[in-house]
Structures are given as C-alpha cells and as structure tokens.
C-alpha positions as CSV (number, residue, x, y, z in Angstrom):
1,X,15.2,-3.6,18.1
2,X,18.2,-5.1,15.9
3,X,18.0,-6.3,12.2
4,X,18.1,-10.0,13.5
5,X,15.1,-9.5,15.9
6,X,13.1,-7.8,13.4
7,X,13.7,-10.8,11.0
8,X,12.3,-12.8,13.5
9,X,9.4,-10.8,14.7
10,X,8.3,-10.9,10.6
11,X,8.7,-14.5,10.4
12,X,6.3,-14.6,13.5
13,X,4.2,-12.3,11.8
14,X,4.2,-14.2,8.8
15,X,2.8,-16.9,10.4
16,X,-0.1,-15.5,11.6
17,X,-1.0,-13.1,8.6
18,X,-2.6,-16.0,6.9
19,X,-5.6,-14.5,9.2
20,X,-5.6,-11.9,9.0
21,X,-7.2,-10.1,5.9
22,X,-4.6,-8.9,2.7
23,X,-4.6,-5.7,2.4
24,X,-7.0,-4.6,-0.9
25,X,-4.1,-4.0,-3.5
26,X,-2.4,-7.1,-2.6
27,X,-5.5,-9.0,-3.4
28,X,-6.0,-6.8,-6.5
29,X,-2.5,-7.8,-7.4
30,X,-3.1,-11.5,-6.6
31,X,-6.2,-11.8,-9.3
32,X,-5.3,-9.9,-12.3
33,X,-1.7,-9.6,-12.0
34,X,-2.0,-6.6,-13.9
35,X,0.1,-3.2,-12.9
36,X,-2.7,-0.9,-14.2
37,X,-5.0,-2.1,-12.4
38,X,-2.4,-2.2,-9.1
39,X,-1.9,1.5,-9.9
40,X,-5.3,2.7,-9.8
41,X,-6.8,0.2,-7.1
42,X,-3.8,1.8,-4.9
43,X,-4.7,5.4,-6.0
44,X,-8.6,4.5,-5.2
45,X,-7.6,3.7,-1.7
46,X,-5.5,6.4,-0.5
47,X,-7.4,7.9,2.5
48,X,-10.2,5.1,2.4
49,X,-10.9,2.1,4.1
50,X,-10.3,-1.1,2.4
51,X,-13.9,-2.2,2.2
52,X,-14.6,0.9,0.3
53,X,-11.6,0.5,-1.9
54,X,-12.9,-3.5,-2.5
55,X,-16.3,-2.2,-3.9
56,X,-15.7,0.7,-5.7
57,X,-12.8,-0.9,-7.5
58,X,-14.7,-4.2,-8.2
59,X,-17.5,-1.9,-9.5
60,X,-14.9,0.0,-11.7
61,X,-13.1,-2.8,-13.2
62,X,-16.2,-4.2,-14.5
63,X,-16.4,-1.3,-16.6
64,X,-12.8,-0.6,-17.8
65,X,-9.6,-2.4,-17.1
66,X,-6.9,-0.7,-19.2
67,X,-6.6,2.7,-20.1
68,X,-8.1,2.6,-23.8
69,X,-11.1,0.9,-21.8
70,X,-11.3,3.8,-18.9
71,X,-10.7,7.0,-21.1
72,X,-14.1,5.9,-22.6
73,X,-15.9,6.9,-19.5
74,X,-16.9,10.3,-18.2
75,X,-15.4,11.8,-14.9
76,X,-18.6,11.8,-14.2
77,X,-19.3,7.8,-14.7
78,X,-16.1,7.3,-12.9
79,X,-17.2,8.9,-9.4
80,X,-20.2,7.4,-9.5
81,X,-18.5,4.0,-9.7
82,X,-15.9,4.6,-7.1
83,X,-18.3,6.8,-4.4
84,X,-17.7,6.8,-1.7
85,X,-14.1,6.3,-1.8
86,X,-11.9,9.3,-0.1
87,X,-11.7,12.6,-2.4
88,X,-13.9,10.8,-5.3
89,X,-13.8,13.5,-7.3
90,X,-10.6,14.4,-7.4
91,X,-9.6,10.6,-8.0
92,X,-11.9,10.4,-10.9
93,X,-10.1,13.3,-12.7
94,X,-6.4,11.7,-12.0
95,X,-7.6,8.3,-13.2
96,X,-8.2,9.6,-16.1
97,X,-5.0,12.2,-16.3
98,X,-2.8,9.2,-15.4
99,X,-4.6,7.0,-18.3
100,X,-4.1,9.4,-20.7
101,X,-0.1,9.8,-20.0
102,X,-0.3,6.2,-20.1
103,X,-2.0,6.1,-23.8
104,X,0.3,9.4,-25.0
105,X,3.7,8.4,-23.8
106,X,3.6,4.8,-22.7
107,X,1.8,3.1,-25.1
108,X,-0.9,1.8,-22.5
109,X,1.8,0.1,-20.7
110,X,2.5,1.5,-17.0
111,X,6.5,1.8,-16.6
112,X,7.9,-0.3,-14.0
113,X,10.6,2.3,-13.0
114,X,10.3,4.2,-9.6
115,X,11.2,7.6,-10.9
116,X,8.8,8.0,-13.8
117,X,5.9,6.5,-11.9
118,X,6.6,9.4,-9.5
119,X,5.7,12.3,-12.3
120,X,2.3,11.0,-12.6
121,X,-0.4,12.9,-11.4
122,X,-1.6,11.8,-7.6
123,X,1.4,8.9,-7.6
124,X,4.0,9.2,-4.6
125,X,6.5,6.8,-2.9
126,X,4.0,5.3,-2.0
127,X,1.6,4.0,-4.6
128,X,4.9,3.9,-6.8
129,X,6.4,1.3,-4.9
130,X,3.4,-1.1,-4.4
131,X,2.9,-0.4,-8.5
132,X,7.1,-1.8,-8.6
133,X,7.1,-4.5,-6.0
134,X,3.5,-6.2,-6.7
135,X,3.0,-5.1,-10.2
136,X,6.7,-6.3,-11.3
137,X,8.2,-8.2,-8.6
138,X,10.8,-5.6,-8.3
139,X,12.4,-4.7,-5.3
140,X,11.1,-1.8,-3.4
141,X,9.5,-0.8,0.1
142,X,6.5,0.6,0.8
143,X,5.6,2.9,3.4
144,X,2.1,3.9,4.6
145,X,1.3,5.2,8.0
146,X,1.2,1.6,9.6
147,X,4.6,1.1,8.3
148,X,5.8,3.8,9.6
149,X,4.0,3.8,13.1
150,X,5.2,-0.1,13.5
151,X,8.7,0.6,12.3
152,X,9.2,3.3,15.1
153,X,7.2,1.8,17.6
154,X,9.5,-1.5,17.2
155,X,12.4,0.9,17.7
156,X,13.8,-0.3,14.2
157,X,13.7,2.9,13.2
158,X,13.4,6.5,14.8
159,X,12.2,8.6,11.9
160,X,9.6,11.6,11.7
161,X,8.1,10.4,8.1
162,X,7.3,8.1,5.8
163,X,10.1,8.7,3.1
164,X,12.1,8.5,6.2
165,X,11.4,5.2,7.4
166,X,11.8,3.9,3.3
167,X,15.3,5.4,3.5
168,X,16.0,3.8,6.3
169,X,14.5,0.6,5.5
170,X,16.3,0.4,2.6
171,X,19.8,1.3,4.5
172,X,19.1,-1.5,7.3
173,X,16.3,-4.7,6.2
174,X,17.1,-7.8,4.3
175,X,16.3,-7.3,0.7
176,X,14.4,-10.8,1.2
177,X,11.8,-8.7,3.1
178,X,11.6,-5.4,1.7
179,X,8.1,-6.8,-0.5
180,X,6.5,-8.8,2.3
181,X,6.9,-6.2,4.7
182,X,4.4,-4.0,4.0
183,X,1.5,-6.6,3.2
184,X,2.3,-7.9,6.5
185,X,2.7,-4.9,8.5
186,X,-0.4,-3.5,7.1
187,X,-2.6,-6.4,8.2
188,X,-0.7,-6.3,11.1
189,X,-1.3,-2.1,12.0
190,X,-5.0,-3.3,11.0
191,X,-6.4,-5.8,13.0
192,X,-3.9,-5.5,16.3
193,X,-1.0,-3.0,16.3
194,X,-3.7,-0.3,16.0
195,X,-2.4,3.6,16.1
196,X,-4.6,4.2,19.3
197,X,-4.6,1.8,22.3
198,X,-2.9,-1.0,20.1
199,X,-4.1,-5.2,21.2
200,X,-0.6,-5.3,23.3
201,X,-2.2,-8.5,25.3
202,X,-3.1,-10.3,22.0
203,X,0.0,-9.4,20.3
204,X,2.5,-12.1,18.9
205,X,5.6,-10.4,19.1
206,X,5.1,-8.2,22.1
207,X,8.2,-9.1,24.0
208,X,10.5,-7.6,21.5
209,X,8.8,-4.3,20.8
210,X,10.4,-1.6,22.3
211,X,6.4,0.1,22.5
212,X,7.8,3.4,21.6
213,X,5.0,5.9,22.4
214,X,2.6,3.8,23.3
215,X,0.7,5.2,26.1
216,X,-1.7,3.2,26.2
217,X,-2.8,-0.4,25.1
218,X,-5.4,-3.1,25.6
C-alpha cells in the first residue's frame, strides 16, 4: 500500500470513526484539555481495557487533578481509586514519582518536549507522544500495538516494532495525519481490524489492504 492509498483508506476511516467509540485518552483530552491529566489517564491505561481506564480515571480525577492535588494522597488511596486497572500498584507509585518530578523540576507544569517526557518514570514513545500531540497540538505519532498491527497488515509498513513503525511513519505519512492517525486506527484495531480473526467482511477499506498475516478473518 502507497502513501496516496493510505491517505485515502484514512479519509474512509475518518468517516466512519464518528461510531465508533474514542479511544479513553482522546476523550480525556477532549474534556479538560489538560496535559497532566493526558499523562496520567494514558499511563493508567497501559495494559488495560478502556472501560477500566474510563472508571478508574474518572474516580481519580475527582480526587486530585494536578500534581500539588495528587501528592496529597497515599499510594495506598491511589490504587484503591484506579483498581483494577493493569499493574495498579505499580501505577500508583509512578503517579506519584512522576508528580513529584513535576512539582521539583517543572514547576507543576508537564513539558511539552518529547525527550524530557521520555526520562520520566513509566513514560515511553508512547504515552510521550499522545502527552505532545493531544496535550499540545504538537506534531508527533503514536504507536500502540493496533498501530503497529494495522500499519503492517496494510503493507504501509514492514516493521518488527513499535518504535519501528513511528520511524517509519514519520519518514513516509503526511504530517496532516500523523495526530489523527492513531485515534483512528485505535478505534479502528478495536471494534473491526481486530489482532485475531479481524471483521474482513464488515471492513470499509478491505480492498486496499494487503491482509498481511492474516490467516484468518470473519
């Protein structure tokens, strides 16, 4: 699949993502416009379903939205509020470790540069780049495993991981679609391009994918 054909297939995507449920951080990102609470909504729902990620991050927010606000709770408050999100413990200790750097050398202000997002505690590509592309409008691509599985089974890209696919991504896609990308392929990995037996018969856009690997489809 060729740049130009990809640009379509998004635009057709595009289209029908108004269906199709946001991913959690986008939503997060669309009420409080805030990059602290982008950054820890996205580190809350590593590993997790969305629906888990919706409730315990409501729950949380209630209780502290900046990082004055959240270093007044215990580790122990924290992972009762954000149970049963993936690795709950661990996640209550880095929200707190990354709130702290933020109150020490930031001034409670999360930086909007790629690079010193990525020396925080539990923050990679990533969780960096939702933090710069829906936190700050900056220009950035982010790669989770259903970017990464669509890209390559497109045949956009042949890479082995997700930093791979960014890098390539970067190199080869419009600029215009390096933030929309995700949201949309996300929703789109979700609800029909699924990792297992993908919804080939309901798919939009199924006479351009290449269907690299796919074995098997419904």
């Amino acid at each position: 699949m060729d740049t130009e054909t990809v640009v379509r297939v998004l635009k057709l995507l595009k289209k029908e993502y108004v269906h199709w449920h946001a991913p959690i951080v986008t939503l997060v990102a669309e009420r409080s416009k805030d990059p602290y609470q982008i950054l820890i909504s996205t580190l809350l729902s590593l590993r997790t379903k969305d629906e888990v990620t919706t409730g315990a991050s409501a729950r949380l927010f209630q209780k502290a939205k900046t990082p004055d606000a959240m270093l007044k709770l215990s580790s122990e408050e924290i992972r009762k509020l954000i149970f049963p999100v993936g690795f709950y413990k661990r996640k209550a200790d880095t929200i707190l470790a990354v709130s702290g750097i933020l109150i020490k050398k930031y001034k409670g202000k999360v930086p909007d540069d790629l690079d010193e997002l990525l020396t925080f505690p539990g923050v990679g590509r990533k969780t960096a780049n939702l933090v710069i592309t829906l936190g700050f409008g900056k220009a950035g691509i982010c790669v989770d495993t259903h970017v990464h599985r669509i890209s390559n089974r497109f045949g956009y890209v042949r890479t082995r991981t997700p930093e791979e696919t960014e890098m390539a991504l970067r190199e080869k896609l419009p600029k215009a679609w390096w933030i929309p990308y995700n949201d949309i392929l996300v929703a789109f990995g979700q609800i029909l391009c699924k990792p297992i037996s993908p919804w080939c018969s309901r798919c939009p856009v199924k006479k351009f994918c290449e269907r690299i690997d796919v074995e098997k489809s419904r």
